[in-house]
C-alpha positions, 0 to 999 in steps of 0.5 A: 500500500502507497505510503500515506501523506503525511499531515503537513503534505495534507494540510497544504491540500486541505482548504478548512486550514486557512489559505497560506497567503505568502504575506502570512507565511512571511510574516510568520517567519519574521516573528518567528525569529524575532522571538528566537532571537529577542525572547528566547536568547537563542541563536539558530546554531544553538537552537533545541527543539524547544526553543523552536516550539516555544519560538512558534508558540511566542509568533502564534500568540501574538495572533492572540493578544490583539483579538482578546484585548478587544474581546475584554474591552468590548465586553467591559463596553457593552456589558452583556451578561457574564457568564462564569464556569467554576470547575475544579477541573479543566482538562486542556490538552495541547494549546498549539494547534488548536490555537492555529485551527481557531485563528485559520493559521495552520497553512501559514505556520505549517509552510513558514516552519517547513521554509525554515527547515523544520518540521510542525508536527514533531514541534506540535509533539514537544507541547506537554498536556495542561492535565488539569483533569481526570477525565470527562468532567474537566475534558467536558469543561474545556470543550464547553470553552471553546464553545462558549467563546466560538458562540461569542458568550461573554464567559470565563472559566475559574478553576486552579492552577495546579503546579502538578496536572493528572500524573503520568502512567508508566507500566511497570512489570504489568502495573501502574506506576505514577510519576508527577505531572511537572508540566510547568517545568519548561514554562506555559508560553499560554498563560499571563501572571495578573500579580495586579488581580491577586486577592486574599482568601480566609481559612480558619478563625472565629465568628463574632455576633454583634449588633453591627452584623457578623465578623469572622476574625483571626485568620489565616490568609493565602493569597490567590494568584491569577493566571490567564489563558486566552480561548479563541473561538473559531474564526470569529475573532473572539477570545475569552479567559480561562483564569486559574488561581494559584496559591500564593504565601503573604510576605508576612506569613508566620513572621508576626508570631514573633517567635525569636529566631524563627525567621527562616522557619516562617520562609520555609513555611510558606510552602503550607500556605502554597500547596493548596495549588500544588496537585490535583486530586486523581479521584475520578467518580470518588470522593476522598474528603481530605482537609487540603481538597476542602482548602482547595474548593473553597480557594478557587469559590472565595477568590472567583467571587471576589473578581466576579464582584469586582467585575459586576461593580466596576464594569463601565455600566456601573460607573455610570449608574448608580444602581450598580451599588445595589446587588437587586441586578446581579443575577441579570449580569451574572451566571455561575455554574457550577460543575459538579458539587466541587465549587458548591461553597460559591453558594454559602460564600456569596452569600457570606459577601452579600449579608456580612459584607455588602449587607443585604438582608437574608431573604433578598441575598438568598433571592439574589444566590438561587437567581445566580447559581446553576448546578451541573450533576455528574454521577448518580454513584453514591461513592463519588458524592461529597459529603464533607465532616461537619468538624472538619467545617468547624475548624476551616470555615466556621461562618460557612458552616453557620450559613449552611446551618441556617439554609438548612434550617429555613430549608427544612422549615419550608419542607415541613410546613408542605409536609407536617409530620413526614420526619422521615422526608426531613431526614432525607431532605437535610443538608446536614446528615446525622449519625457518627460523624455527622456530614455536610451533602454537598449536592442538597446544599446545590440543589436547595441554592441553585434555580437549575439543576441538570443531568448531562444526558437524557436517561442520566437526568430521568435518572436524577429526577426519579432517584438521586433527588426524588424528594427535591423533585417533588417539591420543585419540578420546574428545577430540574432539566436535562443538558446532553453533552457534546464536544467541540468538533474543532479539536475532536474532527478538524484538529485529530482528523484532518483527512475525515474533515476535508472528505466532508468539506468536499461534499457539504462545505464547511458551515457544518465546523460552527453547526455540527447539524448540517452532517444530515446532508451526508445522509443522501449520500451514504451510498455513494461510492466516491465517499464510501471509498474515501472514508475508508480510505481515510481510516485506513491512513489513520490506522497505517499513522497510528501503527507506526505511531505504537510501534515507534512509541512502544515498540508493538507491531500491529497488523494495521487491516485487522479492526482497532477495536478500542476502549479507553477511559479511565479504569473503572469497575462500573466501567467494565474494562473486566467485561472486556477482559473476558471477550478477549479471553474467549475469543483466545480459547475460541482460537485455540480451540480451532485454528483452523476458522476464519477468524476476523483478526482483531488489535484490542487497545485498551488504555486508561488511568487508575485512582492511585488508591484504587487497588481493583483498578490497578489490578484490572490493568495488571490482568489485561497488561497479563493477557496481553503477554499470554495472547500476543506470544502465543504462535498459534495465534499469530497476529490475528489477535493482539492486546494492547495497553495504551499506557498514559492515556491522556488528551493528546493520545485520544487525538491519534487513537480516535480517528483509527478505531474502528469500534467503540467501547461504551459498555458501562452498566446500564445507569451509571454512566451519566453521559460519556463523551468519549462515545460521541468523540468515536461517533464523529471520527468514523468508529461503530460503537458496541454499548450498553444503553447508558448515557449518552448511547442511548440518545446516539442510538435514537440519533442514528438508529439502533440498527446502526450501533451494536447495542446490548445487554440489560436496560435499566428497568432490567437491572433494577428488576435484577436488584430486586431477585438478587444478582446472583454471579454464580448462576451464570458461571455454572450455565456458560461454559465459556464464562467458566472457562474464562473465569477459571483460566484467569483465578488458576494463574494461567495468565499470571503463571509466576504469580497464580494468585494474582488475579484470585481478588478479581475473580472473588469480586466478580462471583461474589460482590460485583455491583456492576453485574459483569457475568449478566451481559457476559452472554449478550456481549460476546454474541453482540461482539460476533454480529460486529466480526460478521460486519466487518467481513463485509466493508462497503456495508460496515463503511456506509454504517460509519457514514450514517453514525458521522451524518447523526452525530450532530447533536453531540456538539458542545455548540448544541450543549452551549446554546441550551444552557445559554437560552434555558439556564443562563438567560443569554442568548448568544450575540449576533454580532462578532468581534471585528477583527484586530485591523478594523477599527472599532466602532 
């Protein structure tokens, strides 16, 4: 097969990357060396790698500076409605080159860098990840930025600026071994210091009554430092700001203890002070209630609604009128949301500013909070939500615990006037949970001060209003409402894809990049011969790059015409990375069995990251790094079946992966993963997926039809009716032989033949306390996962299925997702008119 082109020998044919007018290219070069030789200090004979990045990244962001100063003072002139994204987690990725895509700059840059005799994409490899998640919910908050800005919103995300992201995945002997993520070692030529927009942020203390109103005095202060990264939309010239606080210690931190002699101990303890920003948390659906997760929490709440504030009253409207001194307008200006209940103390902090501060009265301040705030729910599983020590409050924030005392109280007042005499619903309804140690809910204080509640796909929000908060349903209805997720197509087609999206472009044009609905004009066409032939085409290429990509990184050979059948995420065992397990062992024994059957060769990735602390995880990627050893040196196999472990999944491997799979692993238990994203990633990159009907799954099987997924195994209903029998593993263990065989090669050690008790927690979980109900959809799965090889024999038919997914994956743009929140949350319809771009002048 001819060698593929390679993407910069693509990119120059591809339209969507902005034409590469010579004076772009010329400029391009200029500022690239100007900032190789003035910013870096770098002579080319002296010149890394590196520098050359950090020289490209420099010339990029000059494109930046002009479009996001006139972005901020538009918004500061105009004063629409704000609206302010706070996550714990934002899980960026690379900056490069989704900055060139957004700025139409990819063809320029690409032949500038190619005239100096270089190459972009091995620079665009040097950029590290920005980590700063764990996986769905920050990646979710990242594409809602670019969404936010490509729509024109006057947004802004808030989050931490962790010194240390997710950590980094090495495979040791089979295991997980962490090493720190030290992302900044190098500098982030994306972000911008604002020591001018620093604040202070209480812990500790007392709380004294007085006539004068309530103080909280004798505390400890850190300092919260803001660093800004720009967000370009797409080719719109808007650029909003991702503001991240860093910890920062006073300079008079512990030197007024005037303890004689313990100055250089008081310096060096400003680290205590500074380690709130030090790591992100790698929990993923778990809560760990840990005093330095607290801190963090209500680090990035106190100081974003300091800066909201101060935003709301010197805005240009305000200094011309006075009424701005009132707080009666600040939900008509302001829209918090929150992402999960990580910043729910954003609702006892303002409301702290506004009645000890600002006061307001209590009933106008809670009027003014409920307008404000909006909470996103992320999971139904009972482990991940977070339910704080009240003694933990006590010591670290003592007014908000006060605060949250008294919503309580005027909460429960409100149930029990509509329900008297029903203890029972006030107990379930409380913010405050009694027993041992007795506990702050996180998502009751949410849901009681927020007007909008949602899930983040349909069956998820049915879900959240039938079960997680049936009582809080009943008394307000009218709350609750259902998001379904989306992506950007910018990052997740245009940038990973490069190939897919001109062979669309050719057919519809390009409008589809900003309003992902227009991909139903390929329905006519999915039986055209021309693109059947280039969609496969182009996956193919994919999987030809990606091969050489692991046997370079990895040193694998995999045969690139066998299905790259995928499933990455992070391990977990609701996700099921078990069930799959046992597909790969069965499809080995089937093998062994009879090598003489056709089989339909198969290259298993599965890739993902465990909770350090979570040893059935770990254990799950020992078992499938263990299979693999087995399956891959097995000659009678041959390379008809192959596992791969993809080793620190991370954003910029999902970029190379997506667009080579050919199935899509979506297989949780019916009613725990409250969305996905992955699953609508691998829809819009041409992979078919097998799932359960979870999440988002189901709305993409009622998108495309069900006929065009692989769908199996227990429905909710069917689950709950299974909790109700009692599950019991072992009935299926006894009546599948092909299950028990599975079962008992991994428990006997076959796989771990030097360590044959290895796997025996695993499989004592599996027949014995598994929640997540494996050995049930065991049967379905495997027959599920046949009809998928029976497809793949024929490719013009399993091709026109890819196209038919590609043509109704529209929905699941994070634009769709946006504009829902922005028309039904936020009150703020996204602005018809765009930025001018920096050469104009201003209006």
């Amino acid at each position: 097969m001819a060698k593929p082109l390679t993407d910069g020998e693509r990119r120059k044919q591809i339209s969507v990357r902005g034409l590469a007018g010579l004076g772009d290219v010329a400029e391009v070069r200029k500022s690239f060396n100007r900032h190789l030789h003035f910013t870096l200090v770098k002579d080319r004979n002296v010149a890394t790698r590196r520098d050359y990045y950090l020289a490209l990244a420099h010339t990029v962001r000059d494109h930046l500076v002009g479009r996001w100063i006139r972005t901020q003072q538009r918004y500061y002139e105009r004063d629409p409605k704000r609206i302010y994204y706070l996550s714990l987690e934002f899980y960026m990725g690379r900056t490069l080159q989704n900055t060139m895509v957004n700025l139409g700059l990819q063809n320029a840059c690409d032949e500038a860098i190619y005239q100096l005799g270089l190459d972009l994409e091995e620079l665009e490899e040097i950029e590290e990840d920005a980590g700063l998640g764990n996986g769905g919910l920050g990646r979710l908050a990242a594409c809602f930025l670019d969404s936010m800005a490509t729509l024109g919103l006057a947004a802004y995300g808030y989050g931490i600026r962790y010194e240390f992201g997710i950590f980094n995945q090495k495979i040791v002997n089979g295991w997980q071994v962490e090493e720190a993520d030290d992302w900044l070692r190098y500098g982030n030529p994306w972000e911008k210091a604002r020591p001018e927009y620093m604040l202070p942020v209480h812990f500790y203390g007392r709380v004294e009554h007085s006539p004068e109103g309530v103080r909280w005095l004798d505390t400890q202060v850190v300092l919260a430092m803001p660093y800004d990264t720009p967000v370009p939309g797409y080719k719109n010239d808007t650029v909003n700001t991702m503001r991240l606080w860093s910890a920062k210690a006073p300079n008079d931190f512990k030197l007024h203890d005037f303890n004689v002699g313990g100055y250089i101990e008081a310096v060096l303890d400003r680290n205590l002070a500074e380690n709130i920003s030090r790591v992100l948390y790698p929990n993923d659906n778990f809560f760990e209630g840990k005093e330095l997760r607290l801190k963090q929490e209500y680090f990035v709440v106190a100081a974003t609604l300091q800066d909201i504030i101060r935003r709301f009253k010197s805005s240009k409207f305000g200094c011309r009128d006075p009424v701005r001194t009132s707080f009666e307008t600040f939900p008509d200006k302001v829209a918090i949301q929150l992402n999960d209940t990580h910043p729910a103390l954003a609702i006892p902090e303002l409301m702290r500013i506004l009645v000890d501060v600002e006061k307001v009265d209590w009933g106008k301040a809670w009027e003014i909070t409920k307008k404000t705030c909006a909470y996103t729910n992320h999971t139904v599983l009972p482990e991940a939500l977070e339910r704080w020590p009240v003694s933990m409050f006590e010591k670290l924030l003592p007014r908000h615990l006060d605060i949250i005392y008294a919503i309580n109280q005027r909460h429960l007042d409100h149930v029990a006037a509509l329900f008297p005499g029903d203890v029972d619903r006030l107990r379930r309804m409380s913010v405050i949970e009694e027993g041992d140690c007795k506990r702050i809910n996180m998502a009751h204080l949410c849901v009681i001060g927020s007007h909008a509640v949602n899930g983040v796909a349909r069956i998820h929000s049915e879900i959240v209003r039938q079960s997680v908060f049936k009582d809080f349903y009943e008394l307000e209805p009218e709350k609750f409402q259902n998001k379904t997720n989306g992506i950007t197509p910018r990052r997740w087609l245009l940038l990973c894809n490069p190939g897919l999206a001109e062979t669309i472009v050719e057919r519809i044009g390009e409008d589809f990049l900003t309003d992902l609905s227009q991909l139903k004009k390929l329905l006519p066409l999915v039986g055209d011969e021309a693109l059947i032939r280039d969609v496969a085409q182009v996956k193919q290429e994919n999987k030809v790059k990606f091969s050489a990509f692991l046997e370079k990184q990895y040193g694998v050979k995999v045969n690139p015409s066998s299905m790259f059948d995928v499933h990455v995420k992070r391990i977990h065992e609701y996700k099921r990375q078990l069930l799959n397990c046992l597909h790969v062992v069965t499809l080995y024994n089937r093998i062994k069995k009879d090598p003489t059957q056709a089989f339909v060769p198969r290259t298993v990735m599965i890739g993902g990251k465990a909770a350090p602390g979570y040893h059935m995880a770990k254990k799950i990627i020992k078992l499938v790094t263990s299979i693999g050893d087995i399956v891959n040196h097995d000659p009678i196999v041959g390379d008809r079946l192959k596992v791969i472990f993809l080793e620190n999944y991370r954003v910029s491997l999902a970029e190379k992966v997506i667009p080579a799979a050919d199935l899509s692993q979506q297989i949780s238990t019916a009613g725990t993963e409250a969305s996905g994203t992955g699953n609508m990633k691998f829809m819009l990159n041409g992979a078919l997926t097998i799932g359960t009907m979870d999440g988002a799954n189901v709305e993409m099987a009622e998108e495309a039809g069900a006929e065009n997924l692989f769908i199996f195994g227990l429905r909710v209903e069917d689950v709950e009716a299974l909790d109700r029998k009692g599950y019991n593993a072992h009935e299926y263990y006894n009546r599948l032989p092909e299950l028990q065989q599975a079962v008992d090669q991994i428990n006997s050690g076959f796989f771990s033949p030097r360590e044959p008790d290895c796997f025996k927690d695993v499989v004592n979980m599996l027949l014995n306390h598994d929640r997540f109900k494996v050995f049930a959809d065991y049967e379905a799965y495997v027959a599920c996962q046949a009809q998928v090889d029976q497809l793949y024999r024929n490719p013009k038919e399993w091709t026109k299925k890819v196209i038919r997914n590609i043509a109704c994956s529209g929905k699941f743009s994070s634009d769709r997702t946006i504009t829902e929140y922005a028309r039904d949350i936020w009150g703020a319809e996204p602005p018809a008119l765009q930025t001018p771009p920096p050469s104009l002048p201003r209006d």
